[in-house]
C-alpha positions as CSV (number, residue, x, y, z in Angstrom):
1,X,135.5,31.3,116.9
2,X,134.7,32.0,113.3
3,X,137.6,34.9,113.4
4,X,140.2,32.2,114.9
5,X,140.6,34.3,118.0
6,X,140.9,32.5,120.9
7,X,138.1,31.5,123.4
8,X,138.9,30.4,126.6
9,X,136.7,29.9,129.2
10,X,137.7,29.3,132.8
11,X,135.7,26.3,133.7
12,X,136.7,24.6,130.5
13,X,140.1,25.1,130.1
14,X,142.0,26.4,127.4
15,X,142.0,23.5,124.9
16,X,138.3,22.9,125.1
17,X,137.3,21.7,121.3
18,X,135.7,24.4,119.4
19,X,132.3,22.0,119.2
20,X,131.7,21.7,122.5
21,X,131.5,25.2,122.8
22,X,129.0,25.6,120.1
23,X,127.3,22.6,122.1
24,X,127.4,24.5,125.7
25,X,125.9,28.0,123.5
26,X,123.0,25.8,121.9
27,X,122.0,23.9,125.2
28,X,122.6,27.5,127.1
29,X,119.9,29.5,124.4
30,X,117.7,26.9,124.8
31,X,117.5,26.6,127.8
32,X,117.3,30.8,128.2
33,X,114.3,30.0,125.5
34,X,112.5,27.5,128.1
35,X,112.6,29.0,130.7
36,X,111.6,32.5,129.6
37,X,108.6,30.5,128.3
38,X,107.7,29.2,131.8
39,X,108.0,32.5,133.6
40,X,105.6,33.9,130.6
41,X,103.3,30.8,131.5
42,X,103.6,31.4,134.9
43,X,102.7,35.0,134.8
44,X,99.4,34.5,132.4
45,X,98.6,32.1,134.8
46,X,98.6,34.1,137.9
47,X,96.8,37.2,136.1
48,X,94.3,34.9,135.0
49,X,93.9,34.2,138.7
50,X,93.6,37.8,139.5
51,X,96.6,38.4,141.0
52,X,98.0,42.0,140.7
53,X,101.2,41.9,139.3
54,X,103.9,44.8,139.5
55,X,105.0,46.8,142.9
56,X,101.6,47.4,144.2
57,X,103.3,50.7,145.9
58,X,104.5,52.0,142.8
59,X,103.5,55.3,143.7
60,X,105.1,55.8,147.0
61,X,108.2,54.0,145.1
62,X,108.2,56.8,142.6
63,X,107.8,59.5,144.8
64,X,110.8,58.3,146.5
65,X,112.5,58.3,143.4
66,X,111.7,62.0,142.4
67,X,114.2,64.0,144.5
68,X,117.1,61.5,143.2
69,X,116.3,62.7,139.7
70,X,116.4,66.3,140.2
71,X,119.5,65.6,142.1
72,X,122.5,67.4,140.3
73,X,123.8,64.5,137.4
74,X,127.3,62.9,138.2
75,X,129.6,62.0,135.6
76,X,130.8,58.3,135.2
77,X,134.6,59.3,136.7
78,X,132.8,60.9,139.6
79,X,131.2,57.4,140.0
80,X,133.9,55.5,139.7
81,X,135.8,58.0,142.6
82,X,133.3,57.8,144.8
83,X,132.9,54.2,144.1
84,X,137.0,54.0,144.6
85,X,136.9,55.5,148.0
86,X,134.4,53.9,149.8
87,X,136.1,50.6,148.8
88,X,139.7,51.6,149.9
89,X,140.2,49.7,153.0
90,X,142.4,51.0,155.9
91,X,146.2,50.1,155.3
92,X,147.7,47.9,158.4
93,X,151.0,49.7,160.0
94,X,153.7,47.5,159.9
């Protein structure tokens, strides 16, 4: 907004007032701020309480995970491939 570039988003419209988009980014960081300060609340409150926090299998979870790391890396375009091909759905004959 500052560079004059413009901003549109979908909801809004494309002639939504500069303003209320700096209005909508306040209200949307604060409320980002209050609620990350309930879940820290909430999660003192239930340590305090003794509760054990975390996976409580996180042992068995990372020895799950081992064999996937020594697994041979794949590059992001092998991803994206692999990704491609299992989402290709079956073309209809006409």
């Amino acid at each position: 907004m500052v560079h004059r570039i413009p901003f549109i988003v979908a909801e809004l419209g494309a002639d939504i007032d500069p303003f209320m988009l700096h209005i909508y980014a306040a209200l949307a960081q604060k409320e980002r701020a209050l609620i990350s300060e309930r879940t820290k609340a909430a999660l003192r409150a239930a340590k305090a309480q003794g509760t054990v926090l975390g996976n409580p299998r996180l042992s068995e979870a990372a020895a799950r995970g081992r064999p996937l790391e020594r697994a041979a890396p794949i590059s992001s375009p092998q991803i994206c491939c692999r990704w491609s091909e299992k989402s290709k759905k079956p073309e209809r004959a006409v």
